[in-house]
C-alpha positions as CSV (number, residue, x, y, z in Angstrom):
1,X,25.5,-47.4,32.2
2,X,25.7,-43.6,31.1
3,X,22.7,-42.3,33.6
4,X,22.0,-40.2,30.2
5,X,24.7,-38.2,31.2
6,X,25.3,-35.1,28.8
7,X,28.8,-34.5,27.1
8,X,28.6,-33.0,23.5
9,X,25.5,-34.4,22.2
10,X,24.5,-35.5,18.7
11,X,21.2,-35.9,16.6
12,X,20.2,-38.4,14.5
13,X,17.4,-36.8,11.5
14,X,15.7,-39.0,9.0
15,X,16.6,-37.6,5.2
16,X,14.0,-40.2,3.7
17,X,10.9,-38.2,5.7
18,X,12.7,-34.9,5.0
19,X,12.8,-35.5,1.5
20,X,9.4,-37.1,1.4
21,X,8.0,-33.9,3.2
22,X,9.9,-31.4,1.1
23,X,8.4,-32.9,-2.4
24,X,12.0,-33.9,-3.0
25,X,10.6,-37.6,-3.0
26,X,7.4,-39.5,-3.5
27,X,6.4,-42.5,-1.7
28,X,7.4,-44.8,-5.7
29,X,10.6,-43.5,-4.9
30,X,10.9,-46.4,-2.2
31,X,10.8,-49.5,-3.7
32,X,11.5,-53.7,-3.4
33,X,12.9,-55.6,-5.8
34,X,13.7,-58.5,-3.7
35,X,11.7,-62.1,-3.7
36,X,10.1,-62.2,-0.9
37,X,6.8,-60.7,0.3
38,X,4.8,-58.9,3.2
39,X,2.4,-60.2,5.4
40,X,-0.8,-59.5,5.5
41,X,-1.5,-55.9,7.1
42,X,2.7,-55.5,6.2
43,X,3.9,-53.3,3.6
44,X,6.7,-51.9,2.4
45,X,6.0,-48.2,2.9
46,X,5.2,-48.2,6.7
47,X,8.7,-49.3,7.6
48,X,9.6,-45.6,6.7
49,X,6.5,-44.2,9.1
50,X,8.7,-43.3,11.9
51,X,6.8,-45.2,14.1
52,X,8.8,-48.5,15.8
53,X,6.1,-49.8,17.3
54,X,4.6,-50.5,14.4
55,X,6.0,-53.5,13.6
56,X,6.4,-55.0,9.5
57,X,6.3,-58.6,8.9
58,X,8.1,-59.7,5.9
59,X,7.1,-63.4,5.1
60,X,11.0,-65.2,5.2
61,X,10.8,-68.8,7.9
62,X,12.6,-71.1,5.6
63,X,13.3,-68.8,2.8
64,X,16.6,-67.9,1.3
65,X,15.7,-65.1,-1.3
66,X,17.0,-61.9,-0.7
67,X,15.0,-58.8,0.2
68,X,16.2,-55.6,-1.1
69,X,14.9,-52.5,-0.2
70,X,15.5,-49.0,-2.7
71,X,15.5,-45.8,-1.8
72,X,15.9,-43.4,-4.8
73,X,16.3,-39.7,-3.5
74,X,16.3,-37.8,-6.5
75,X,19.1,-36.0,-5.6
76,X,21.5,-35.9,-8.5
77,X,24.2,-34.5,-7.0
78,X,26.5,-36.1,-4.6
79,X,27.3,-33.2,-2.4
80,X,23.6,-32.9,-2.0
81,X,23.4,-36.5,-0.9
82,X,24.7,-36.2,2.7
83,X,23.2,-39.4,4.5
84,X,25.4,-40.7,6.9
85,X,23.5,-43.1,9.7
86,X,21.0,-46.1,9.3
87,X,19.3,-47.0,12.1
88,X,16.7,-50.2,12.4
89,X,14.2,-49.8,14.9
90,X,12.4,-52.8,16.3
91,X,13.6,-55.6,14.6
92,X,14.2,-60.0,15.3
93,X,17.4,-59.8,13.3
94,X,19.0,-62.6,15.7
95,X,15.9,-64.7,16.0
96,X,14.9,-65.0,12.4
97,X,19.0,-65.1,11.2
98,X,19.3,-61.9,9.0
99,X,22.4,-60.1,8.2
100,X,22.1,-56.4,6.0
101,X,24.6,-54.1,4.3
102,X,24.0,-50.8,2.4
103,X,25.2,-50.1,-0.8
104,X,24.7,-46.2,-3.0
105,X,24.6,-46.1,-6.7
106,X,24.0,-43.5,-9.5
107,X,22.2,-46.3,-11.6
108,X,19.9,-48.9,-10.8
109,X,22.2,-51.5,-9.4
110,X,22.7,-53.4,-12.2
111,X,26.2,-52.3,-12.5
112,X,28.8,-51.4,-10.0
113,X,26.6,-50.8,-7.0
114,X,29.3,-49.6,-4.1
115,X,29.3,-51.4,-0.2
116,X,29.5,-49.1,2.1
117,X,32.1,-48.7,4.8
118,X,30.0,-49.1,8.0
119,X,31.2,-48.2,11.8
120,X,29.2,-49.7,14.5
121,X,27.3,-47.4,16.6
122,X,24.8,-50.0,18.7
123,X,24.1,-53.8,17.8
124,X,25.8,-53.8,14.1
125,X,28.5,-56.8,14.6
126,X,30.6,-57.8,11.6
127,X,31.2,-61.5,13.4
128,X,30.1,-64.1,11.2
129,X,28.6,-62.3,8.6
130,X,29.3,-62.3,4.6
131,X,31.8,-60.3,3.5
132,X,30.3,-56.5,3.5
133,X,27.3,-57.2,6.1
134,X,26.4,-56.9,9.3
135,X,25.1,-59.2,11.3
136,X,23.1,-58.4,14.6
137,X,23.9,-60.2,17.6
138,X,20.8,-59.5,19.3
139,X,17.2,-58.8,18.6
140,X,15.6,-55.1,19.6
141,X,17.6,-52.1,17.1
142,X,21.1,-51.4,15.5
143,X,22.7,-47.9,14.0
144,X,25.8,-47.9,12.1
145,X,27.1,-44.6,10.4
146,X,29.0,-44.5,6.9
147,X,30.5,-42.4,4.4
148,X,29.2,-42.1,1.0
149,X,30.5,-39.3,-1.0
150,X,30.0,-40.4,-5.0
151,X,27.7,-42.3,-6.6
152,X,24.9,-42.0,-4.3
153,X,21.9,-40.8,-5.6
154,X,20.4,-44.8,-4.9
155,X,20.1,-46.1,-1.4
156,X,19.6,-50.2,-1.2
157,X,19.6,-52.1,1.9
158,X,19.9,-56.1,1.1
159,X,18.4,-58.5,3.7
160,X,19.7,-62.1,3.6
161,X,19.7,-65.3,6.1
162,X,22.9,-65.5,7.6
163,X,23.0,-69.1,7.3
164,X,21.5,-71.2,4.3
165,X,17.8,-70.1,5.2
166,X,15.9,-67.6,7.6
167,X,15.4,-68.9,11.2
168,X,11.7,-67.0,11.2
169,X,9.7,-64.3,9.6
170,X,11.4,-61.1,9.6
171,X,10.2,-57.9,11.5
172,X,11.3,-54.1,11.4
173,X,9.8,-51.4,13.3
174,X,10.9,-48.7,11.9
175,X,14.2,-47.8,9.0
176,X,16.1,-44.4,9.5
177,X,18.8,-43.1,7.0
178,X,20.2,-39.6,7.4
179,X,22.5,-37.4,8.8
180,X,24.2,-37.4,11.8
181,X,24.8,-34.1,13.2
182,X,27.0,-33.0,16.2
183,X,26.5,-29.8,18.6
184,X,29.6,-27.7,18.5
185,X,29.0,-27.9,22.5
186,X,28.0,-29.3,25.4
187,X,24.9,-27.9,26.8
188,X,25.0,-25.5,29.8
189,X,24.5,-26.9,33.5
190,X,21.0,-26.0,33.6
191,X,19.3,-29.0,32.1
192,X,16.0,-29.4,32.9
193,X,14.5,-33.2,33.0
194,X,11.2,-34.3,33.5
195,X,9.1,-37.4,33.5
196,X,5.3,-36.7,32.2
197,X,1.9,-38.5,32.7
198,X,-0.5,-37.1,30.8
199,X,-2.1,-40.3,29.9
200,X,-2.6,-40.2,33.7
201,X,-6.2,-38.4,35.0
202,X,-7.2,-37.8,38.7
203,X,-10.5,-37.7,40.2
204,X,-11.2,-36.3,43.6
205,X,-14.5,-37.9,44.9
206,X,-16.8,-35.8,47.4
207,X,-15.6,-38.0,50.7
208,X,-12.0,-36.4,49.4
209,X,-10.6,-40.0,48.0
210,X,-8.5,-39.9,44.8
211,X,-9.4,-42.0,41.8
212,X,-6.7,-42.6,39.0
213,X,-6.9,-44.0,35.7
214,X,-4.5,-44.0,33.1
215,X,-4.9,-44.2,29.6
216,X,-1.0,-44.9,28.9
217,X,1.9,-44.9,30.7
218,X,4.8,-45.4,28.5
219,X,5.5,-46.3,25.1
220,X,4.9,-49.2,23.3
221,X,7.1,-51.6,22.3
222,X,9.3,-51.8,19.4
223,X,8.6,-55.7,19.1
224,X,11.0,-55.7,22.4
225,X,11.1,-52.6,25.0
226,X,12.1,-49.4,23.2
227,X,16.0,-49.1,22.9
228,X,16.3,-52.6,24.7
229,X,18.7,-55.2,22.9
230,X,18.3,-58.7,24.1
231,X,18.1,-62.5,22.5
232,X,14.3,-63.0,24.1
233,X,11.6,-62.4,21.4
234,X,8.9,-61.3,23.3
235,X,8.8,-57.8,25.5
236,X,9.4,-57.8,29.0
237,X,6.9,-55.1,30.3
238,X,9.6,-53.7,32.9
239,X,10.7,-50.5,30.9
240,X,10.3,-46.8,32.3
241,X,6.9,-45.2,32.6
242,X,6.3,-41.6,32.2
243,X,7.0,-39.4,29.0
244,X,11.2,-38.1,29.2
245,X,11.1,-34.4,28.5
246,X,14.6,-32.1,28.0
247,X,14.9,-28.3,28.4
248,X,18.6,-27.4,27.6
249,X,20.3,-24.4,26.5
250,X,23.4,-23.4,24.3
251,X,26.0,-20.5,25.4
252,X,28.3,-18.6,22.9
253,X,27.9,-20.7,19.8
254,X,29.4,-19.2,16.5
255,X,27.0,-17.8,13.8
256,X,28.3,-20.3,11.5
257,X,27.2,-23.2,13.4
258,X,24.0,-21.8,14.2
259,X,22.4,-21.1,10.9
260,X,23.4,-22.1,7.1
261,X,25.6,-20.2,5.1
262,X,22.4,-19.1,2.9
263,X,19.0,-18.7,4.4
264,X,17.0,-20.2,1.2
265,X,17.7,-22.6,-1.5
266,X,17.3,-26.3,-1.3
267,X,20.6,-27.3,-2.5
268,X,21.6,-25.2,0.7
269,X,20.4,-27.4,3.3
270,X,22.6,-30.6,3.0
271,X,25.8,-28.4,2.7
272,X,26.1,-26.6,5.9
273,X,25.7,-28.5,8.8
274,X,24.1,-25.9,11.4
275,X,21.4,-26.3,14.4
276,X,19.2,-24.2,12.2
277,X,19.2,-26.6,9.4
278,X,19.8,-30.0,11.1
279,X,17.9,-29.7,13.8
280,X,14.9,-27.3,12.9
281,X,14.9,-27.8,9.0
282,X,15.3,-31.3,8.5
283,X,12.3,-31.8,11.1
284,X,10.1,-29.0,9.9
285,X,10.5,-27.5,13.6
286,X,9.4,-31.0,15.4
287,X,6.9,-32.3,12.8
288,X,9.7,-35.3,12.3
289,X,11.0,-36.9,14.9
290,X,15.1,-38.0,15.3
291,X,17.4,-39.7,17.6
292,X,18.6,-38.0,20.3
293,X,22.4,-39.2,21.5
294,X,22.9,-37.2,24.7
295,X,26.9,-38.0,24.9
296,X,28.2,-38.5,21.3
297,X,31.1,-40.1,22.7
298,X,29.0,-43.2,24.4
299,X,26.9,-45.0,23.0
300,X,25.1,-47.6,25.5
301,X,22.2,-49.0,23.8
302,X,20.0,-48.6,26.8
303,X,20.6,-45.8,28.2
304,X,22.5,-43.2,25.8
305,X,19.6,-42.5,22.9
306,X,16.1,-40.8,23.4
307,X,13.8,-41.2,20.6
308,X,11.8,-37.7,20.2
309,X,10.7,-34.5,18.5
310,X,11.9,-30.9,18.9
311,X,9.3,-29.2,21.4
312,X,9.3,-25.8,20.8
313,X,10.2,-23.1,18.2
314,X,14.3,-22.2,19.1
315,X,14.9,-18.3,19.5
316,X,18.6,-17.3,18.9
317,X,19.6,-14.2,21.1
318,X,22.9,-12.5,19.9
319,X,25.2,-12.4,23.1
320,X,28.0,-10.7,20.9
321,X,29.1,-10.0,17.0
322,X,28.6,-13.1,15.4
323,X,28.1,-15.0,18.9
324,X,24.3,-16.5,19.0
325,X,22.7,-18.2,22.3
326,X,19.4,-20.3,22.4
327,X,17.2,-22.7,24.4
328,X,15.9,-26.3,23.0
329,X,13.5,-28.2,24.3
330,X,13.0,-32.4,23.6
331,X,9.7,-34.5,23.9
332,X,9.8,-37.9,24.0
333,X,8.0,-39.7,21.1
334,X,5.7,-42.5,21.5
């Protein structure tokens, strides 16, 4: 266990939303073009609604057709293209018998469609799978990073059964592909952690007795407990209550990895890698949320991610020439 203890932390932002939000994308620009089909109250767009807990059924016990999901960013250039995470939120990949892989393309797949390289970050085993996927060894969520540096205007990720057919229907939460981003630094030693309640209201009656009632105390499942990993298919309600919230600050970071190398311009934003533009730009100053890793260096399922939105509006206070200092504060998202 880490005890979501801090080293040099990293962030995890969704470029499907960003691009989405930005007018980059529209929602036709995610599309199928597999075989199989959603259940009822399912579809293929909410699996990109940043929320886990709402859980997509795609119709697949006994099945052997592929499902392929497309993700066509309309960015035409690949330095512009600078995904380099997927994360699966919420899904039954060991109980219904799925394995995935990603591929990038310039065309429509019909071609050469390239495999990416994938490096396990949580739940992404290799063991038994077909050549080029992964295959989960546990039900709950799995993030893998890769590199993708040509031919990548075309995301696809391809579902398949693992063995001849799927075991049962599959279900995803949530999809996240983006960038991951580093912090140059460690935060300072005056973190600031807090559980919430404000689902929680209290009622002082006249004889001077408390009355409680709450109208939520934690979040909701993502099909199992958030962040949990495990081979049972229903939650356990044992998770944390109470709403994680982070106040942190950053000492002496260089101008160049505080803000972008040029303030405006689209194409500027995927090619400098900065707090400014990771962290506040890609999620519109917390309208988004991301993945927050608080130790890049370990990454225990349970216990090493936070899944939330940026809580207030950074100020950067220059500490000396070219030397920039600033505060960031993390809600948990629900």
């Amino acid at each position: 266990m880490s005890y979501q203890r801090f080293g040099t932390p990293k962030i995890y932002v969704d470029n499907v939303n960003w691009l989405l939000s930005s007018g980059q994308m529209s929602i036709t620009d995610i599309y199928e073009s597999g075989s199989l089909n959603y259940a009822s109250g399912s579809s293929l767009y909410e699996l990109f609604d940043m929320k886990p807990s709402n859980v997509q059924t795609i119709t697949a016990n006994g099945l052997s057709a592929q499902e392929r999901v497309n993700i066509n960013t309309q960015l035409t250039l690949d330095s512009s293209q600078d995904s380099n995470f997927c994360a699966i939120l919420g899904h039954n990949f060991e109980a219904s018998g799925v394995e995935f892989k990603l591929q990038t393309d310039d065309g429509d797949f019909s071609s050469s469609p390239t495999d990416v390289t994938e490096t396990e970050v949580v739940n992404c085993s290799t063991d038994g799978a077909s050549s080029g996927f992964i295959k989960p060894i546990y039900n709950g969520w799995s993030l893998f990073t890769f590199s993708s540096t040509s031919d990548n205007q075309l995301i696809r990720l391809i579902f398949q059964p693992s063995g001849s057919t799927y075991s049962a229907d599959i279900k995803i939460g949530a999809i996240l592909i983006g960038e991951v981003y580093e912090f140059p630094v460690s935060p300072d030693l005056s973190i600031k952690k807090s559980f919430s309640f404000e689902g929680v209201t209290r009622q002082e009656s006249v004889g001077g007795q408390t009355y409680a009632n709450a109208q939520f105390l934690k979040a909701p499942s993502w099909l199992l407990e958030p962040f949990h990993n495990g081979l049972i298919s229903l939650p356990e309600r044992t998770d944390k209550s109470g709403r994680v919230n982070l106040d942190m600050s950053f000492s002496y970071l260089d101008d160049t990895n505080v803000y972008a190398e040029d303030l405006f311009g689209r194409r500027n934003v995927p090619l400098n890698n900065s707090i400014a533009t990771n962290l506040i730009n890609k999620t519109h100053g917390g309208m988004l949320p991301m993945l927050f890793q608080y130790d890049g260096s370990t990454a225990t399922a349970e216990d090493s991610f936070l899944w939330c939105r940026l809580n207030n509006e950074p100020e950067f206070t220059q500490v000396a020439n070219q030397v920039w200092s600033t505060s960031i504060k993390l809600r948990e998202e629900f």
